[in-house]
C-alpha positions in Angstrom: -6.2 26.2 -17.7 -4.3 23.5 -16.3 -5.5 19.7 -16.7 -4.8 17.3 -14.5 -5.6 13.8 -15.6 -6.3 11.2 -12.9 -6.2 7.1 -14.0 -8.0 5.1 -11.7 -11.2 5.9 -9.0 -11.1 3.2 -6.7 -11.4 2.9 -3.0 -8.2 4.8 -2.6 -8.6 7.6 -4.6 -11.7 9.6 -3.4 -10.2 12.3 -1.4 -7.7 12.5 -3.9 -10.1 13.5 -6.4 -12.1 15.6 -4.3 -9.3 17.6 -3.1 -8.0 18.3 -6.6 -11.5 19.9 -7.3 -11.7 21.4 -4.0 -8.4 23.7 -5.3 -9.5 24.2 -9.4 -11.2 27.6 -9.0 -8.3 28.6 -7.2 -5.7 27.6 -9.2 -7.7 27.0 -12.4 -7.4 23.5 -13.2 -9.5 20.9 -14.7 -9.7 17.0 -13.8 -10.3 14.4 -15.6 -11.1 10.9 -13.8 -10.7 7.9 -15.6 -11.4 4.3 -14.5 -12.8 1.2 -16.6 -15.8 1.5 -14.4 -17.5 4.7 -15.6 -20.0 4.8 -13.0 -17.4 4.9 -10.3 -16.0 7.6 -11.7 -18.7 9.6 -12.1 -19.3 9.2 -8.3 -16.1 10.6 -7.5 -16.7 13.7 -10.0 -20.1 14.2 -8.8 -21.5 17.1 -10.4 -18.6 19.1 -10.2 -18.0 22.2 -12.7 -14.5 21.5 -13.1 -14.5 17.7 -13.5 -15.4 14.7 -15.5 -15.4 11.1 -15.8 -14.1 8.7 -19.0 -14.1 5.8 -19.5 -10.8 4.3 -19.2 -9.4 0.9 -20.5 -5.1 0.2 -19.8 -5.6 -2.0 -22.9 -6.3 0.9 -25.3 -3.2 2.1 -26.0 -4.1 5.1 -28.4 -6.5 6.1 -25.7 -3.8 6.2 -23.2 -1.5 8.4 -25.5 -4.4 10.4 -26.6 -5.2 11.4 -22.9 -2.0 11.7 -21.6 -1.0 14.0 -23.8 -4.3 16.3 -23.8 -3.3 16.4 -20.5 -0.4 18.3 -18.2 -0.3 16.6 -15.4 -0.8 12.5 -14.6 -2.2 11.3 -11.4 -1.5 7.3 -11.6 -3.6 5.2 -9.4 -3.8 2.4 -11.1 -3.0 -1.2 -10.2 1.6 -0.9 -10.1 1.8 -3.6 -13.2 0.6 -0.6 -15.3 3.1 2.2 -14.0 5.8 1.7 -16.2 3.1 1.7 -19.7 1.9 5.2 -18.1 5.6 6.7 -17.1 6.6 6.1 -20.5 3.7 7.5 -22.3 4.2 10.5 -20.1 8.0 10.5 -21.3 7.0 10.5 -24.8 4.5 13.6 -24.4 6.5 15.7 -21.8 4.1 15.0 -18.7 4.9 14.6 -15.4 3.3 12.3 -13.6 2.9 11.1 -9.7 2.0 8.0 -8.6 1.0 6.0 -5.0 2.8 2.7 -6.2 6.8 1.6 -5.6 9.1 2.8 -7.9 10.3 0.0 -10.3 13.5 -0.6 -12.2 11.8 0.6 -15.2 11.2 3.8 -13.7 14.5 4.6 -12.8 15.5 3.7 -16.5 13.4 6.5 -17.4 15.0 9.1 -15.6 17.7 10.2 -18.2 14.5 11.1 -20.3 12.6 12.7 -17.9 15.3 15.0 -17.7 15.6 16.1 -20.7 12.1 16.3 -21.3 12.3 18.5 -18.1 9.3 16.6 -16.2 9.4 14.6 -13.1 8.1 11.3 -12.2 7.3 10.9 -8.5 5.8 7.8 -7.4 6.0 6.2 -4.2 3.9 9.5 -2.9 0.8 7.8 -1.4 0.5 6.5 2.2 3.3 3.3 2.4 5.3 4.3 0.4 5.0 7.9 0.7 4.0 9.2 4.1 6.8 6.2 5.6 9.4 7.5 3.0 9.2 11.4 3.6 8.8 11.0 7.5 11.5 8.8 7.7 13.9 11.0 5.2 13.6 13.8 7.4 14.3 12.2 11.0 17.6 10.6 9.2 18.6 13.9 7.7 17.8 15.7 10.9 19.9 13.0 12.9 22.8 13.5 10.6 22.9 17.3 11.0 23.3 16.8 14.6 26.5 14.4 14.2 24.2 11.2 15.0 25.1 7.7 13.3 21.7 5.7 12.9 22.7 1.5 14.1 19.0 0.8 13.5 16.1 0.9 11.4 12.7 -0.4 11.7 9.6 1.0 10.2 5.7 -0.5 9.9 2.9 0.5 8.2 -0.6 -1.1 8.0 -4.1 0.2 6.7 -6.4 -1.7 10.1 -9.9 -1.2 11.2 -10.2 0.9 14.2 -10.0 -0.6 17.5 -13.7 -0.1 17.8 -14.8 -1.7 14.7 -12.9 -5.1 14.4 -16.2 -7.1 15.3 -15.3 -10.0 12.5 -13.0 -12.6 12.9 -10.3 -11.3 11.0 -10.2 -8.4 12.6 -9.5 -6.6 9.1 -11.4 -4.2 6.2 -10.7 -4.0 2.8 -10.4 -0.2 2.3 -7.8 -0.4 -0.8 -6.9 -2.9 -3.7 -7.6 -6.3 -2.6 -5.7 -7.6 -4.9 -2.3 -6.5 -3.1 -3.9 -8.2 0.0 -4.6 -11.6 -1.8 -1.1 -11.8 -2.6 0.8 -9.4 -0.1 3.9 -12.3 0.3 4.3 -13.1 -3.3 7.6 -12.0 -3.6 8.6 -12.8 0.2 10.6 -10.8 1.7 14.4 -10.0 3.1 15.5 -8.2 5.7 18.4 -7.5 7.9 18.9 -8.4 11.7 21.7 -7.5 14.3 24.1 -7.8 11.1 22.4 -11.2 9.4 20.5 -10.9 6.1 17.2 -13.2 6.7 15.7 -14.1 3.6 11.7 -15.3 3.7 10.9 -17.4 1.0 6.9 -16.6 0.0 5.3 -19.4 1.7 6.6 -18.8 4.9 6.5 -14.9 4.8 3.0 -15.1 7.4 4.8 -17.7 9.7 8.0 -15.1 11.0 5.8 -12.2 12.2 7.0 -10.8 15.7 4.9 -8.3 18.0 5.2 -4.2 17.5 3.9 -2.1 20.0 2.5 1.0 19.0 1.6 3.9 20.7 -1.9 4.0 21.8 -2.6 0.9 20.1 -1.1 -1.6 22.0 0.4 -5.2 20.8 0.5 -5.4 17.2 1.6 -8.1 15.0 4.3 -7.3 12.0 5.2 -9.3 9.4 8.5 -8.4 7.1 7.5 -6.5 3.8 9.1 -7.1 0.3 13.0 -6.2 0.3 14.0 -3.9 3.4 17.5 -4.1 2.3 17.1 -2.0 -0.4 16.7 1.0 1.6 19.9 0.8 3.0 20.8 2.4 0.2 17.4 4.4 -0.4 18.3 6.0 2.8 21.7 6.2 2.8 22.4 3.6 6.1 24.9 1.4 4.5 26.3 0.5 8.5 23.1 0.2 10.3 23.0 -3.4 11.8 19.1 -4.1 11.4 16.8 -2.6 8.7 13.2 -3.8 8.7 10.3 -3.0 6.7 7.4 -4.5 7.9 3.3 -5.1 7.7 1.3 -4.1 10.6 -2.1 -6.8 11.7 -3.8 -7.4 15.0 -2.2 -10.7 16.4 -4.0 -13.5 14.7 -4.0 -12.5 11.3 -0.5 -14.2 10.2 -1.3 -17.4 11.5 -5.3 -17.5 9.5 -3.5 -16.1 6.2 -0.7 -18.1 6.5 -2.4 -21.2 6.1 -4.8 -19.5 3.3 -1.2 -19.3 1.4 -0.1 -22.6 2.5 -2.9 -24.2 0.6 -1.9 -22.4 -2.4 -4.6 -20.0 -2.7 -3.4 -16.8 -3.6 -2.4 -18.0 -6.8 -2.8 -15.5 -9.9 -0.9 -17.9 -12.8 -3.3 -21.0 -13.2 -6.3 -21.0 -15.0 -9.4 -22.7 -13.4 -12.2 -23.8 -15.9 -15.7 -22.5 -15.5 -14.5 -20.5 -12.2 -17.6 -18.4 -12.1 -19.8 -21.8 -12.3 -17.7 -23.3 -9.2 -17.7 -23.2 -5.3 -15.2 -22.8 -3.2 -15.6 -25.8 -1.7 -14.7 -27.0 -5.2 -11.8 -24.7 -5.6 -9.8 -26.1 -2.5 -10.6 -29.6 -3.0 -8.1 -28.7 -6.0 -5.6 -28.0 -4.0 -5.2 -30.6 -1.3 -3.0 -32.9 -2.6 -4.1 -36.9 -3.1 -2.4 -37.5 0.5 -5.1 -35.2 2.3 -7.1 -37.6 4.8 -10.5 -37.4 5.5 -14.3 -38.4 4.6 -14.6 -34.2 4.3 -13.4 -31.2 2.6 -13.0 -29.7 6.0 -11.3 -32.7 7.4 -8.6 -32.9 4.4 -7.7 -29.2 4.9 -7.6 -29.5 8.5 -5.1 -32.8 8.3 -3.0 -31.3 5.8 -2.7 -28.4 7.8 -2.1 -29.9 10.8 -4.4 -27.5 12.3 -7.4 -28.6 14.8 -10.6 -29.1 12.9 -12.5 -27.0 15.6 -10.1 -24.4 16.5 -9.9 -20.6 15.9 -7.9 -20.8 12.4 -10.6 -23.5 11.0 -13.7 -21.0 12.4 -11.8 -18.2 10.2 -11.6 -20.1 7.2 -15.5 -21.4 7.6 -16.2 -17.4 8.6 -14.4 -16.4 5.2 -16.4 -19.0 3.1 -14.1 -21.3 1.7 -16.3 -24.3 2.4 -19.2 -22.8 0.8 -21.2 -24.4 -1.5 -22.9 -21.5 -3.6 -21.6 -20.6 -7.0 -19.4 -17.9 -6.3 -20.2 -16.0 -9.4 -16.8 -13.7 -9.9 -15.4 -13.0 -13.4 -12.5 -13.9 -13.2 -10.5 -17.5 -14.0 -8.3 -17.7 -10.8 -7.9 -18.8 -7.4 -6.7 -15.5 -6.7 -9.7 -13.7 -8.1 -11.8 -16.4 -6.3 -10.1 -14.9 -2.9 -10.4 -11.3 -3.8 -14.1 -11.6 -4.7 -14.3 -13.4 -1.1 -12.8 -10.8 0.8 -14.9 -7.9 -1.0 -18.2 -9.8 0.4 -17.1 -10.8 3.9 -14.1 -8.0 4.7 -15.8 -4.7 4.0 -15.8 -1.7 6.3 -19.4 -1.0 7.8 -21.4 1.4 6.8 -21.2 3.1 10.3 -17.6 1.7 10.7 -14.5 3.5 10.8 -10.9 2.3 9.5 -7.2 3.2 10.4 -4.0 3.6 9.3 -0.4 3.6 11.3 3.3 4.4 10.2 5.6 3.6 13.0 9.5 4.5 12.7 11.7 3.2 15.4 15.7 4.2 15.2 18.6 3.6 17.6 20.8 6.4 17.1 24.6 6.8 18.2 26.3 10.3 18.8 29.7 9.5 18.7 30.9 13.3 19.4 29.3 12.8 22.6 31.1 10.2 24.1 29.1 7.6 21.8 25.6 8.7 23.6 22.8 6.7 22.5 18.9 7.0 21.6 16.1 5.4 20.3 13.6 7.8 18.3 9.9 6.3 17.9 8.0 8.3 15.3 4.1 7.0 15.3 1.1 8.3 12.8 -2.1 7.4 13.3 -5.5 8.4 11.6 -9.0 7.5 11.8 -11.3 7.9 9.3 -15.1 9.1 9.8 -17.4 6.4 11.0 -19.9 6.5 7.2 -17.3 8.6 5.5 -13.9 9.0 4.2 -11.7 6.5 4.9 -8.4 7.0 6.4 -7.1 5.2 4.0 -8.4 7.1 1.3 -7.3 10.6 3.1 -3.4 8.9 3.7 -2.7 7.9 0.3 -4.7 10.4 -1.7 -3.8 13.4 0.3 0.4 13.3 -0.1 -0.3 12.2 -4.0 -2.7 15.5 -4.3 -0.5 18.1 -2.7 2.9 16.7 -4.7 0.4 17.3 -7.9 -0.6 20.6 -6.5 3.0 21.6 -5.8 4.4 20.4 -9.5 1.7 22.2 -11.5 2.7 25.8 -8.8 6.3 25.2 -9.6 6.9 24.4 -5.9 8.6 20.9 -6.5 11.6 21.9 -9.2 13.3 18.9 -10.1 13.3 16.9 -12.9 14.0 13.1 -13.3 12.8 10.1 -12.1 12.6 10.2 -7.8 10.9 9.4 -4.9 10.3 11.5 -2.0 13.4 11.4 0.0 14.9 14.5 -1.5 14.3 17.5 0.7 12.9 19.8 -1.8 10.0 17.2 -2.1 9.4 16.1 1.1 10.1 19.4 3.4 7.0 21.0 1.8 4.7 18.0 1.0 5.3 17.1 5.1 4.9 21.2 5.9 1.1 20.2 4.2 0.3 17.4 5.3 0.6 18.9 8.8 -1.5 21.9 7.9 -3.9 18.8 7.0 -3.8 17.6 10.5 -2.0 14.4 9.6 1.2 14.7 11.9 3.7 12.1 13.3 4.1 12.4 17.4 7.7 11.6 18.1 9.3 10.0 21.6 13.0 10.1 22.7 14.8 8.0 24.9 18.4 7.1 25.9 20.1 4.0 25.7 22.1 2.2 28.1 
């Protein structure tokens, strides 16, 4: 009997789970969910024959060592900090491991060892990255075998509530870690443009979004995400003349956020005393500086802001609560944590509500063994989860992570190393799958003057 242990059950992970025990009769495996919150775990197990729940604490080392290597396969969904601790305990023990998060430096360190130790550590296999990554592999290595010369690159992603469910303000649900919300532009972001490197410092990351239409969507609003140059090189597109990676909103969303992060909010480094006692009224009265005007909290924020004091972005910020006067009762000892215990409370997905997720791919391509005819390829995904159900989200990122871990424990992936899903042997079959699953990317071509 294979088993299969999976770290972390939160909102991203149930169909994950369930699919993993939807295949152990079949190919006689047993999983193992562990999360710090027992209970939630056990949820995901339910009472499943082939399946339990422990609890699970990143700060036990020996219990990390101890499982991973009772174990002979590691499904990491934990928060990405973590990734490297777990890649190198499955080093250590000879266990492969896949993982939804980016792959960092520290992972590519490890793929000398991996080798030899004749496992493979896959992350990036989740929804974005993952699903982006694989779909956009295979257009470019299709493109290639037909002679074409890609100028330009742009690819979104976003996790959104349906059309039909974006009643609240914000016009956004928290269906995965909020964490990566609350501080989504802390390492800004750089990206290149008609041949020009433009470099967004993190405060000003939700003041340069732009509008992406999307197929059956309509106007959308993107925002650039972490380091698009680096896949220049992921990709092999060292001449393209624009490469963007980039966030997808509904319009509105930037402008709200951006002043959340202008106030210094989303801040994860500085302690606040007695932050469970506190308001958030009392949390950003800390930070307006001594200049802020007004006989109110409301009126400092909006002068410092320059924003009006009854206009949209103000009603947003009153909607999320940050002038509230209750306690706000997280654990926790940060602004940050302040804002992710905020969004929880006002952001979630209805009960009868549905969420969504998109991947859009757009490529201007050149054939120059065809008197130097031109295209532009637009690849869009889009799935919808079930009103009171699984979330798309859940199904995008936990689906590609269960079929590579169903795939490496069959023998069906065959490398060894560290990688990510560009390499054809991973992501020809995990994308053959997925479409099996239903979860397909329509594609439209058209030429270019």
């Amino acid at each position: 009997m294979k088993k299969i242990l999976v770290l972390g059950a939160g909102q991203s992970a149930p169909f994950l789970i369930q699919y993993l025990l939807r295949h152990a009769d079949e190919h006689d495996w047993f999983v193992t969910v562990g999360d710090l919150d027992i209970e939630i775990a056990r949820s995901r197990i339910g009472e499943h024959h082939r399946g339990n729940a422990i609890f699970f604490d990143m700060k036990d080392t020996l219990l990390l060592a101890t499982e991973v290597k009772n174990a002979d396969l590691v499904v990491n969904f934990m928060p990405p900090t973590f990734q490297p601790l777990i890649a190198w305990e499955c080093v250590q023990h000879g266990r492969s491991m896949v993982s939804v998060s980016y792959r960092p430096q520290a992972l590519r360190d490890l793929d000398g060892d991996a080798r030899q130790k004749g496992i493979i550590l896959l992350p990036e296999m989740g929804l974005d990255p993952g699903i982006d990554v694989m779909t956009a592999a295979e257009i470019i290595d299709r493109v290639r075998a037909k002679g074409g010369l890609i100028e330009s690159f742009e690819s979104y992603g976003g996790g959104l509530p349906s059309p039909d469910n974006t009643a609240n303000p914000m016009k956004y649900v928290i269906t995965w870690n909020p964490r990566n919300v609350v501080m989504a532009a802390e390492e800004g972001a750089q990206y290149l443009l008609d041949g020009k490197i433009k470099i967004v410092p993190w405060h000003a990351v939700f003041s340069r979004s732009w509008p992406v239409e999307v197929r059956d969507i309509g106007t959308m609003e993107g925002y650039p995400n972490r380091d698009s140059l680096s896949y220049k090189e992921i990709f092999g597109l060292e001449h393209v003349h624009t490469m963007i990676r980039g966030t997808l909103r509904y319009p509105g969303w930037s402008e709200t956020w951006g002043q959340i992060v202008k106030l210094g909010l989303p801040n994860e480094h500085l302690r606040i005393p007695d932050l469970e006692t506190r308001c958030c009224r009392e949390i950003v009265e800390m930070f307006l500086p001594r200049s802020a005007s007004g006989s109110t909290v409301e009126q400092r924020v909006a002068n410092f802001l320059n924003i009006s004091p009854t206009g949209a972005i103000m009603g947003n910020l009153k909607w999320l609560g940050l002038f509230s006067e209750e306690a706000l009762g997280v654990n926790g000892s940060t602004a940050a944590e302040a804002l992710v215990h905020l969004l929880k409370q006002k952001l979630f997905l209805p009960k009868d509500g549905r969420d969504m997720v998109i991947i859009q791919h757009v490529m201007d391509v050149r054939y120059p063994d065809e008197s130097d005819r031109r295209e532009r390829i637009t690849a869009t995904f889009t799935d919808h989860g079930t009103p009171g159900g699984m979330t798309a989200m859940s199904r995008a990122v936990g689906m590609p992570a269960a079929i590579a871990a169903k795939f490496i424990l069959t023998g069906k992936i065959p490398l060894t190393g560290s990688h990510i899903p560009t390499h054809p042997s991973i992501y020809e079959p995990v994308l053959r799958e997925l479409e099996k699953e239903g979860l397909n990317f329509r594609e439209e071509v058209v030429p270019l003057d």
